[in-house]
C-alpha positions in Angstrom: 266.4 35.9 263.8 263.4 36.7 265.5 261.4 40.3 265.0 260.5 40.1 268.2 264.2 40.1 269.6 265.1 43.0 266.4 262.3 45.3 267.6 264.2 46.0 271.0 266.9 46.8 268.9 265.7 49.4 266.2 265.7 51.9 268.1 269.6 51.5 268.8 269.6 50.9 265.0 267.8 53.7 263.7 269.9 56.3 266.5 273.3 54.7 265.3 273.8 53.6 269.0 274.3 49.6 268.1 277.5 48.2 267.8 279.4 47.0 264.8 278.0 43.3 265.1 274.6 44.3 266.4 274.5 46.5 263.4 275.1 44.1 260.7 272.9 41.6 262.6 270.2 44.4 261.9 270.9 44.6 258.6 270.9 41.2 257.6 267.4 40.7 259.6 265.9 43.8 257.6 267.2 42.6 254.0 264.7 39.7 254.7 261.7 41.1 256.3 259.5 43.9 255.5 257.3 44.3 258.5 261.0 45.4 260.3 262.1 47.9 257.6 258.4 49.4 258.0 259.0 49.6 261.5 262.5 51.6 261.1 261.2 53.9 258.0 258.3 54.9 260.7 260.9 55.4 263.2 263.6 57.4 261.2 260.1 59.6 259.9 259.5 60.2 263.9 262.5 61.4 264.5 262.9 63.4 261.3 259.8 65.3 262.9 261.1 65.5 266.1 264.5 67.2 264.6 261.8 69.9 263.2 260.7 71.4 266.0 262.7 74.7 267.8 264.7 73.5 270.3 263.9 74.9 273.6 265.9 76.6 275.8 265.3 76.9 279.8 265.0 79.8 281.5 268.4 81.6 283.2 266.4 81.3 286.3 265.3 77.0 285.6 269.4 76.2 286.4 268.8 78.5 289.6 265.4 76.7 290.5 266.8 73.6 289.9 270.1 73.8 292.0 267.9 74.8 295.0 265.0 71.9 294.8 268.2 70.0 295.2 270.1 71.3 297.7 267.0 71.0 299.4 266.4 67.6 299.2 267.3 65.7 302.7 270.8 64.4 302.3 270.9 60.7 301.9 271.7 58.3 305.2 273.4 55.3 305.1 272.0 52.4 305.7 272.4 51.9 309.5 269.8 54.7 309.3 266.7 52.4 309.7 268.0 50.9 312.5 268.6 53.4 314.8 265.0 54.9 315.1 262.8 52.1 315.3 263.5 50.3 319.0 261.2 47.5 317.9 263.6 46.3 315.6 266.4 47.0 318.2 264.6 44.9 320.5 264.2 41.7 318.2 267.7 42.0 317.3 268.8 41.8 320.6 266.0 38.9 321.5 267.3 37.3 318.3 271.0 37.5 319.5 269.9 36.4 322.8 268.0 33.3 322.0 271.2 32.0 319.5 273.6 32.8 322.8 271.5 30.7 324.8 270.9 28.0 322.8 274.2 28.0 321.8 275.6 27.5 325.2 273.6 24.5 326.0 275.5 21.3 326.4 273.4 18.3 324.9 271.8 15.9 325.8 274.2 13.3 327.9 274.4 9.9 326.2 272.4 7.3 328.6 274.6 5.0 330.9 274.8 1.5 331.2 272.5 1.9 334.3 269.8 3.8 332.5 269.9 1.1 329.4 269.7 -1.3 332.5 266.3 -0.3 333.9 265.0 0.3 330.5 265.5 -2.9 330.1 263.9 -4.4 332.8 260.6 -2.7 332.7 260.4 -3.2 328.8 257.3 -5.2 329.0 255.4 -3.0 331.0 256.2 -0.7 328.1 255.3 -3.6 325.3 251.6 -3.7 327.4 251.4 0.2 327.0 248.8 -0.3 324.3 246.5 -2.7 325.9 246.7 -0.3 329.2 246.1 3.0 327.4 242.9 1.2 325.3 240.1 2.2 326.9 237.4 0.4 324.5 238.5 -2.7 325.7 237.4 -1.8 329.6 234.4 -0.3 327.8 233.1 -3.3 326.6 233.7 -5.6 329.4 231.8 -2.7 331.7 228.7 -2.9 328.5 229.1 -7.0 328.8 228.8 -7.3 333.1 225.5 -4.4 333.0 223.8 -6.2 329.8 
């Protein structure tokens, strides 16, 4: 048992607010360590102090005071609230919903045809020679080897 983990619990301890198992627990962790047992004593002489002082009583007027701060606090709006006065966020919503019903409501792509595969075909090595066309060094240097 950890003090560490038993020092978030003396407090419950020493105000008789742990339960049964939590108790004993306590118990057996303070039979073995005296820096915890120091740590209650201090606590139960705290509150021994505390239990000296005059209690105070409020005012008739405080309960008066107190009912009318909050009955004048601004009742509380559900959560649609937010929405309704900001129109940027009215507007994004509706661009939002209106981009997903447009995208949704595309067909895809159509699948190529025999045709299509065909002609792809046929013009595959002008495709093959792409890279020699779209090298432009290579016309550079013949143009640097006909001036020099």
């Amino acid at each position: 048992m950890s003090c560490g983990r038993m020092e978030k619990k003396i407090m419950g301890y020493v105000d008789g607010r742990l339960k049964e198992g939590e108790r004993l627990e306590m118990e057996k962790h303070l039979s073995t360590c005296a820096a915890c047992r120091v740590r209650v004593s201090e606590f139960r002489a705290v509150n021994v102090l505390l239990d000296e002082l005059p209690m105070i009583e409020p005012s008739a007027a405080f309960d008066i005071r107190m009912q009318a701060r909050v009955a004048a606090e601004p009742a509380k709006q559900s959560w649609w609230a937010w929405f309704a006065p900001s129109p940027r966020v009215a507007l994004a919503a509706s661009m939002l919903l209106l981009a997903t019903v447009w995208i949704g409501s595309r067909r895809p792509d159509s699948p190529l045809s025999a045709a299509d595969i065909e002609k792809i075909n046929q013009n595959m090595s002008v495709l093959e020679n792409y890279d020699v066309i779209s090298d432009f060094c290579a016309a550079e240097r013949i143009a640097a080897a006909g001036a020099g």
